[in-house]
C-alpha positions as CSV (number, residue, x, y, z in Angstrom):
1,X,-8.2,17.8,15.9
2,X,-9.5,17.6,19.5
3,X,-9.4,14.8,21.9
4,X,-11.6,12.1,20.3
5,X,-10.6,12.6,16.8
6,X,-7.2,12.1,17.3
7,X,-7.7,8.5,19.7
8,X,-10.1,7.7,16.9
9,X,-7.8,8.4,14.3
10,X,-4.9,6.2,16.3
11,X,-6.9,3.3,16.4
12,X,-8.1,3.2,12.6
13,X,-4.4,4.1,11.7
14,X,-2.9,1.1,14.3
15,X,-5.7,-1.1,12.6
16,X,-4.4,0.0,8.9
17,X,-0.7,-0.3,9.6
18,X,-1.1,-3.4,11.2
19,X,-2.2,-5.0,8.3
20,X,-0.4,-3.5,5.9
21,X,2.8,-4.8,8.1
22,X,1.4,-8.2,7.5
23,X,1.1,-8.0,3.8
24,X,4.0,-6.1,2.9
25,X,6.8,-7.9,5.5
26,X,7.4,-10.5,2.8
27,X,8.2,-7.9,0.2
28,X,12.3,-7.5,1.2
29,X,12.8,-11.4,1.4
30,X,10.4,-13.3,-0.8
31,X,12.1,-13.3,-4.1
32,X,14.7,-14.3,-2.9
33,X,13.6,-16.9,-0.1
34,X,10.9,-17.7,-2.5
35,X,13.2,-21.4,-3.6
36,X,12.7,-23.1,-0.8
37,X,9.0,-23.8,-2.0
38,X,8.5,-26.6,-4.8
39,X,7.4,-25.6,-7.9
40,X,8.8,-22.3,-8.2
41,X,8.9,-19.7,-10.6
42,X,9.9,-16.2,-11.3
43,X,6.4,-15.0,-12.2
44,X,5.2,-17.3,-9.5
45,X,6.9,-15.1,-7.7
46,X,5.1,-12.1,-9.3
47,X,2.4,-13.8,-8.4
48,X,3.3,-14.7,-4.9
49,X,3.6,-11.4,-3.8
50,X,1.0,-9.0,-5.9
51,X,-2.0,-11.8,-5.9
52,X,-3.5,-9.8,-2.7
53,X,-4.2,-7.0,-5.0
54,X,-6.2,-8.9,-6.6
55,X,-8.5,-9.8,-4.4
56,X,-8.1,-6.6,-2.2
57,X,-9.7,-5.0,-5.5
58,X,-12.5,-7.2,-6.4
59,X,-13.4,-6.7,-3.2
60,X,-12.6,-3.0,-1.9
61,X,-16.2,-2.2,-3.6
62,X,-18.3,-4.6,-1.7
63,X,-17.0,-4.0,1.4
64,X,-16.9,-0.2,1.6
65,X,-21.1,-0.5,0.6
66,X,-21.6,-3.0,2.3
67,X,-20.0,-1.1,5.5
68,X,-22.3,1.5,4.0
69,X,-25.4,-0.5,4.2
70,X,-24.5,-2.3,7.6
71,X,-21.4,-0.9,9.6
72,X,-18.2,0.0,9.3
73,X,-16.9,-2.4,12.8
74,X,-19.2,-5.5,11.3
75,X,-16.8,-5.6,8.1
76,X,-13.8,-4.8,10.2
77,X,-14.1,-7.7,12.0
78,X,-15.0,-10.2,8.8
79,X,-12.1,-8.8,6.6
80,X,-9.5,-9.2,9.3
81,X,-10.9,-12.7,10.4
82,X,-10.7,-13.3,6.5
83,X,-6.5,-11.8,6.8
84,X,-6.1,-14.1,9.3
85,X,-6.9,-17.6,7.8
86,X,-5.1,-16.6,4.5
87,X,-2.0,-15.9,6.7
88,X,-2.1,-19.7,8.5
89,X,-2.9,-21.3,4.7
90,X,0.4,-19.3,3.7
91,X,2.7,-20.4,7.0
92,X,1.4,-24.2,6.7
93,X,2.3,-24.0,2.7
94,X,5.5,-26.2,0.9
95,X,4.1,-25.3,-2.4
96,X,4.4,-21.4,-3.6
97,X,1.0,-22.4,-5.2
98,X,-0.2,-22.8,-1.3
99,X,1.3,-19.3,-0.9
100,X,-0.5,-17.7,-3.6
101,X,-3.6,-19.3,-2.1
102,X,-2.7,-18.1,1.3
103,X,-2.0,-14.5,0.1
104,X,-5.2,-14.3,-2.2
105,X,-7.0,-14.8,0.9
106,X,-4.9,-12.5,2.7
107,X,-6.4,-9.8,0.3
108,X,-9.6,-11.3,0.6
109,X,-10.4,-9.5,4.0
110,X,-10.6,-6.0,2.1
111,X,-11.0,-3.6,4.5
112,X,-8.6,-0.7,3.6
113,X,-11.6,1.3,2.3
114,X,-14.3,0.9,5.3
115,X,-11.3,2.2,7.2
116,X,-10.9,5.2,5.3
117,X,-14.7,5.7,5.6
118,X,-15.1,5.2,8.9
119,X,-12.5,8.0,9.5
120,X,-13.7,10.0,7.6
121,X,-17.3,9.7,9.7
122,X,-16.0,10.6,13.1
123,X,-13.3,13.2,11.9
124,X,-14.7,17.3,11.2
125,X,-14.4,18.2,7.6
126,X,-12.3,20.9,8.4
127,X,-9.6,18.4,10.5
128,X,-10.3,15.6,8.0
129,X,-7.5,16.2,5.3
130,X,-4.9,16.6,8.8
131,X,-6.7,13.2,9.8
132,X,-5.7,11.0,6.5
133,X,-2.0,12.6,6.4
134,X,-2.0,10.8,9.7
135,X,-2.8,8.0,8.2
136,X,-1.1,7.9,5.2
137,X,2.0,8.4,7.5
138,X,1.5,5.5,9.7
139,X,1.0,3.6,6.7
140,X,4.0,4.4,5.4
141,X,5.7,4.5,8.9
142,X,4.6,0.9,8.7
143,X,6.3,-0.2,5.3
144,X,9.2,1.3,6.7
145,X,9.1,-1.3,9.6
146,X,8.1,-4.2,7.3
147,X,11.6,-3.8,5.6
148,X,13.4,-3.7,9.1
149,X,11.4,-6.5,10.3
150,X,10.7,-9.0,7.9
151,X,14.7,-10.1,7.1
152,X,15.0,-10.4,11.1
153,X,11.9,-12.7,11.1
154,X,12.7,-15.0,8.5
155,X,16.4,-15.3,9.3
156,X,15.2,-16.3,12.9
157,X,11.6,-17.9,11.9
158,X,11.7,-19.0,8.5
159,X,9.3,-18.0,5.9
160,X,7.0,-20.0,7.9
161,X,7.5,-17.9,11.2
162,X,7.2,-15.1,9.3
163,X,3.4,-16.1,8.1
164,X,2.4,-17.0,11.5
165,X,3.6,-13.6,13.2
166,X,1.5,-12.0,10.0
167,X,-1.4,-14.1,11.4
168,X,-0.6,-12.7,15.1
169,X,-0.8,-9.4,13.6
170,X,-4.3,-10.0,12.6
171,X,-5.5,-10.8,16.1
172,X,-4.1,-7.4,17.1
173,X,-6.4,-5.6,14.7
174,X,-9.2,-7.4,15.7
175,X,-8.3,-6.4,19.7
176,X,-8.0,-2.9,18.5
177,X,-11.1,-3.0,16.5
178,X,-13.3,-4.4,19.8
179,X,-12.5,-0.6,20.9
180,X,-14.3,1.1,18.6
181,X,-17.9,2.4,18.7
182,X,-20.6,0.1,16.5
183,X,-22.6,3.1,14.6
184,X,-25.9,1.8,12.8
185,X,-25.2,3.6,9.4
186,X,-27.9,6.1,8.1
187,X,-27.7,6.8,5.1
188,X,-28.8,4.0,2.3
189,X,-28.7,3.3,-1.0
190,X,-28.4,0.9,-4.1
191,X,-25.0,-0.4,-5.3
192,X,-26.6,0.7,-8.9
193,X,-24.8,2.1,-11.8
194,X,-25.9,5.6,-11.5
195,X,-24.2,5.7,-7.5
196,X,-21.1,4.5,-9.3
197,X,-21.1,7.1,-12.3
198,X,-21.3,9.9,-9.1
199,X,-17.9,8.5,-7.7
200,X,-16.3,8.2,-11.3
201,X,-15.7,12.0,-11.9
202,X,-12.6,13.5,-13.2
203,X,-11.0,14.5,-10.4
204,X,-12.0,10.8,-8.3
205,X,-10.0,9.2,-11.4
206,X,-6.9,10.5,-11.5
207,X,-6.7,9.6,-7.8
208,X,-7.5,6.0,-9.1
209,X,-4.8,5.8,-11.3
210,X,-2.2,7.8,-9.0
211,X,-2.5,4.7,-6.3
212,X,-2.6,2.0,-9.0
213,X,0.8,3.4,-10.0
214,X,2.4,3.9,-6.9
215,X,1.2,0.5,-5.9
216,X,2.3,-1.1,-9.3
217,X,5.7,0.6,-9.2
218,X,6.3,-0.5,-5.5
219,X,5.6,-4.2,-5.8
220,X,8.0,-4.0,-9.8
221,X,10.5,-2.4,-7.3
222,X,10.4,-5.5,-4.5
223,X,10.4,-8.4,-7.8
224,X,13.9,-6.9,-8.3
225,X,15.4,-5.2,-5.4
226,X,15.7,-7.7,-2.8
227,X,17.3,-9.8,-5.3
228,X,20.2,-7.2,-6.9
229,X,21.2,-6.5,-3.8
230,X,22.3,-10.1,-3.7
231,X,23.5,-10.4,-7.0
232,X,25.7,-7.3,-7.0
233,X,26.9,-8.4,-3.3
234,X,25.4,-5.5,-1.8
235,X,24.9,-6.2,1.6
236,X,23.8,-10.1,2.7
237,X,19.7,-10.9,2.2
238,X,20.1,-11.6,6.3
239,X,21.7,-8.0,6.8
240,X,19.6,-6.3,3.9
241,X,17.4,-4.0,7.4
242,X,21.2,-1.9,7.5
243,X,20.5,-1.0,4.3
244,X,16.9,0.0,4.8
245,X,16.7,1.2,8.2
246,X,18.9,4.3,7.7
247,X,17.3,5.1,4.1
248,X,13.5,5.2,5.6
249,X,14.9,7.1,8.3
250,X,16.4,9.7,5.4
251,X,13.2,9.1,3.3
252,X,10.7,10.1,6.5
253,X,12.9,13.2,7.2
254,X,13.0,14.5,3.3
255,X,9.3,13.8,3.2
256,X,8.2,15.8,6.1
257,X,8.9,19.3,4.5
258,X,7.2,18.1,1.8
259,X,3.6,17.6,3.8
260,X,4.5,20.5,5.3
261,X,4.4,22.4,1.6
262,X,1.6,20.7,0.3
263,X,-0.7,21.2,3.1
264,X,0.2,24.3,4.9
265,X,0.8,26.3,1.6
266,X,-1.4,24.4,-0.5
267,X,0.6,23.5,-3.0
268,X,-0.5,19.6,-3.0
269,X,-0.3,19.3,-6.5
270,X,3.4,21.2,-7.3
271,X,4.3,18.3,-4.4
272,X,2.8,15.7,-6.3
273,X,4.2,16.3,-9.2
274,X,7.7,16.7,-8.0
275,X,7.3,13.4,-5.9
276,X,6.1,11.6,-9.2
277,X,9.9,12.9,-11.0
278,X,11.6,11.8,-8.0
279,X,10.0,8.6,-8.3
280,X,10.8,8.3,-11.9
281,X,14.5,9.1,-11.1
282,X,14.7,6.9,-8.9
283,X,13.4,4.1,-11.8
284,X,16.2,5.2,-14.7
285,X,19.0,4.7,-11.9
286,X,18.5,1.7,-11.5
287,X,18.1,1.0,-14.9
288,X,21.3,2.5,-15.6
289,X,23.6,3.2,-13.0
290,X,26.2,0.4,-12.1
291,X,25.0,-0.7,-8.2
292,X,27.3,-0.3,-5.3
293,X,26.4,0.3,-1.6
294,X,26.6,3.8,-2.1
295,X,24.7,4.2,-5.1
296,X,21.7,1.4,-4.3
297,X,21.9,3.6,-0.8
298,X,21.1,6.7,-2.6
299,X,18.6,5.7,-5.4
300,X,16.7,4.0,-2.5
301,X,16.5,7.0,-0.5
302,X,15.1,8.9,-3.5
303,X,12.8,6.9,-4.1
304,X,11.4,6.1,-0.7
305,X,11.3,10.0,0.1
306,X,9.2,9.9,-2.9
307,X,6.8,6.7,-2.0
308,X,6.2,7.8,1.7
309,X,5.1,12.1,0.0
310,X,2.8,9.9,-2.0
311,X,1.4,7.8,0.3
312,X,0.8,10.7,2.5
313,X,-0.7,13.1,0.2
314,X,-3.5,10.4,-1.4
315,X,-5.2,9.6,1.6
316,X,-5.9,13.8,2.3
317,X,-7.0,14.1,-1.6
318,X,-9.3,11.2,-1.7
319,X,-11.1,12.9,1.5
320,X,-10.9,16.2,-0.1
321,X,-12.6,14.8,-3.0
322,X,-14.8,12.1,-1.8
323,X,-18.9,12.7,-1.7
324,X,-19.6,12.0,2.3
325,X,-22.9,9.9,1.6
326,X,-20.8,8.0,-1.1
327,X,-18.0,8.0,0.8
328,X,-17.5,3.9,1.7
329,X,-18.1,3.4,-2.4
330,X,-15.5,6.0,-3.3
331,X,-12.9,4.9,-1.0
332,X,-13.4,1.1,-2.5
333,X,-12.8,2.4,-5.8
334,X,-9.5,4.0,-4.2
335,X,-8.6,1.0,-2.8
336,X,-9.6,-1.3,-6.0
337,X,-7.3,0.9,-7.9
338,X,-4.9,0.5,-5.1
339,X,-4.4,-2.9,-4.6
340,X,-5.5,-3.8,-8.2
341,X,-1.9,-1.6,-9.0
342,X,0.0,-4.1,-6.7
343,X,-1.4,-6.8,-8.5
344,X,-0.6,-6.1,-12.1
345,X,3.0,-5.4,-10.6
346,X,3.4,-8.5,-9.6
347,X,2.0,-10.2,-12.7
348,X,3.7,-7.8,-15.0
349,X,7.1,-7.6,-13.2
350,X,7.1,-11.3,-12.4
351,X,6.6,-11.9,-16.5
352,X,9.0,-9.4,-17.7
353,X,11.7,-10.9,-15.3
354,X,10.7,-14.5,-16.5
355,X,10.9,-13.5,-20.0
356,X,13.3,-10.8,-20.6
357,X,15.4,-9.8,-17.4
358,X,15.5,-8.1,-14.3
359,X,16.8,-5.1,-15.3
360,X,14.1,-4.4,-17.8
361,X,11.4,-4.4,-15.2
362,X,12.6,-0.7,-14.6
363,X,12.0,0.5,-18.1
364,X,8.1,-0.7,-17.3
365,X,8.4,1.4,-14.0
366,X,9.7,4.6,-15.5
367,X,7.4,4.0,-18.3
368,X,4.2,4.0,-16.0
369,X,5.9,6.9,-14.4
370,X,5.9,9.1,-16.7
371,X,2.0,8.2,-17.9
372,X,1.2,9.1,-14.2
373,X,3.3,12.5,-14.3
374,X,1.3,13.8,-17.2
375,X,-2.1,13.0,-15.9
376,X,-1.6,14.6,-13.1
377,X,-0.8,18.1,-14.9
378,X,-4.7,18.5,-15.6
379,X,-6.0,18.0,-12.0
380,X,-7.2,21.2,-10.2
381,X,-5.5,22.0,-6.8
382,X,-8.3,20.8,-3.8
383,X,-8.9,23.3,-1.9
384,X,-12.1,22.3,0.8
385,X,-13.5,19.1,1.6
386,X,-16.9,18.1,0.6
C-alpha cells in the first residue's frame, strides 16, 4: 500500500477497534458482575451481552445502502452518535433490563459495514485483501485489549465506570471520523430484491455463516468463561487480565504464521479450515478436561490463536469476494450475519445455562463447529479481487 492507503486504512481500523473495544470490554466481567443489577437472570445475561447483535444485524443492511446512496462519513457519524447514547442508558442503568436497553442501542449505531465499504473505496484492488488483514488484525488486537482492560475498569470504576469510558470511546471515533474525506457516492441503486439476490451467491454465503459462527461461538464462550474461572478458583475475576494478557500475546504470535500462509502462499482456505479444528478443540476441552491454571491457560490459547486467524482472514475474503458497486450491501449482509451470530449466542448460551448447565454450552459450540467445518470444504480458494 502507498502512503495514503495505509493513513486511510489507520483511521477506519482506529474507528473499527474503537468500537468494538466498547462492545466487547464487558465480555470478561459481565456474567459474573452481572448480580449487582435487580432482576437478574442467567439468560438475562445472555441477553445482556449478545442483544447488540441484534440490532447490529437488522441494521448492518440499511446502513451499508444507505452509505451507498448518501456517504459513507454521513452514517459514520449517526451510528457512533447512536453507540454513544446506548452506552450512557447502560452506565445510568440499576436494572439489567436498562442494560439490555442500553446495549440494544449500542448496536443500534451499525456501522461495521459502511466501514468495510469505505475501505474498500479508497484502497487498490490489488492492496485491498492486505488492507482488511489490517483490519481484521486491529480488530482482533482490540478484543485482545478488551480482556486486559475491562477487569481493570470495573474493579476501579464499577460496571458503571466501565459504560461511561465505553461512551468516551465513542467520542474518539467520532474525532477520528472528522478526519476523513466526505465523498458524494456515485454509483445508485434500489434496495430491491434483485440487488440482494446478486450479493447472495455461493461463495458470499458461506462467508455469512463463517462470521455468524465465529461470533456465536465467541459470545457461548464469554456466558461461561469468565464465570469457571471463578468457580474452579482459577485466578480472582479482579486478576482474570494475568490470565489473558499472556494468552493473546501467545494467540497473536501463533496466528501470524498463519496470515503469513494464507496470504503469501495462498492457501486461505487449508488456514481456514485448520483454524475452524483448532477452534473446535478448543470447545471439547472444555467440555471435558478438568480446569486448572494450566489447562484453562492452554485451551484459551488455542482457541484465541484460532479466533484472532479467523478474524483476520474474513475481512480479506469478503473483499475478495464482494461486487465493488454492491459493495456497502454486501458488507451489511457480512456484518448482519456477524453480529446476528453474537446474538443467537447470547440468547442460546444464556438459555442452555438457565436450563441445563454451564458446561453444556460447549457441546452447542463444538456442535456449530463442526457444521461450519464442513461448509467450508466446498468453497473455492479466492484468488483476485473483483
Amino acid at each position: 500500500m502507498n502512503k495514503q492507503e495505509r493513513t486511510f486504512a489507520l483511521k477506519i481500523s482506529a474507528i473499527m477497534a474503537t468500537r468494538m473495544l466498547g462492545l466487547f470490554m464487558i465480555f470478561p466481567i459481565f456474567s459474573v458482575y452481572a448480580n449487582q443489577y435487580t432482576n437478574t437472570t442467567p439468560y438475562l445475561i445472555g441477553v445482556a451481552i449478545g442483544i447488540y447483535g441484534l440490532t447490529q444485524a437488522l441494521l448492518q443492511i440499511p446502513f451499508g445502502y444507505l452509505s451507498d446512496k448518501y456517504g459513507r462519513k454521513p452514517m459514520l457519524v449517526i451510528g457512533l452518535i447512536i453507540f454513544f447514547a446506548g452506552s450512557v442508558v447502560a452506565a445510568q442503568s440499576s436494572d439489567i433490563v436498562g442494560v439490555v436497553i442500553g446495549r440494544a442501542l449500542q448496536g443500534a449505531g451499525a456501522i461495521s459495514a459502511v466501514l468495510m465499504a469505505f475501505l474498500a473505496d479508497f484502497v487498490s484492488p490489488n492492496q485491498r485483501s492486505k488492507a482488511n488483514a489490517f483490519v481484521g488484525v486491529q480488530i482482533g488486537a482490540a478484543f485482545m485489549l478488551s480482556l486486559i482492560i475491562g477487569p481493570l475498569v470495573s474493579v476501579n470504576l464499577g460496571i458503571s465506570g466501565l459504560f461511561w469510558v465505553i461512551a468516551s470511546l465513542s467520542i474518539v471515533a467520532l474525532i477520528i471520523v472528522a478526519t476523513l474525506p466526505h465523498v458524494t457516492p456515485k454509483e445508485q441503486y434500489s434496495l430491491s430484491v434483485a440487488n440482494i439476490k446478486q450479493v447472495l451467491n455461493a461463495d458470499l454465503l458461506r462467508l455469512d455463516f463463517s462470521v455468524f459462527s465465529l461470533h456465536l461461538i465467541l459470545t457461548c464462550a464469554f456466558i461461561a468463561m469468565p464465570i469457571f474461572l471463578v468457580e474452579n478458583n482459577i485466578v480472582d475475576i479482579k486478576d482474570n487480565w494475568q490470565m489473558y494478557l499472556p494468552v493473546m500475546f501467545l494467540s497473536f504470535v501463533g496466528m501470524v504464521p498463519m496470515i503469513i500462509i494464507s496470504e503469501k502462499y495462498n492457501k486461505t482456505k487449508l488456514v481456514f479450515l485448520v483454524s475452524i479444528t483448532l477452534l473446535a478443540f478448543s470447545q471439547i476441552l472444555f467440555y471435558k478436561t478438568e480446569l486448572t491454571y494450566t489447562t484453562f491457560f492452554i485451551i484459551l490459547t488455542i482457541f484465541f490463536t484460532a479466533f484472532n486467524a479467523l478474524e483476520a482472514i474474513l475481512p480479506s475474503l469478503i473483499a475478495k469476494t464482494a461486487n465493488t458497486e454492491k459493495r456497502g450491501l454486501a458488507m451489511g449482509l457480512f456484518s448482519t450475519s456477524q453480529f446476528l451470530g453474537a446474538f443467537v449466542g447470547g440468547i442460546f448460551g444464556g438459555w442452555i445455562y438457565n436450563t441445563f448447565d454451564l458446561n453444556s454450552v460447549f457441546l452447542f459450540t463444538t456442535f456449530i463447529a463442526i457444521i461450519w467445518w464442513m461448509s467450508i470444504l466446498k468453497m473455492q480458494q479466492k484468488t483476485q479481487e473483483n
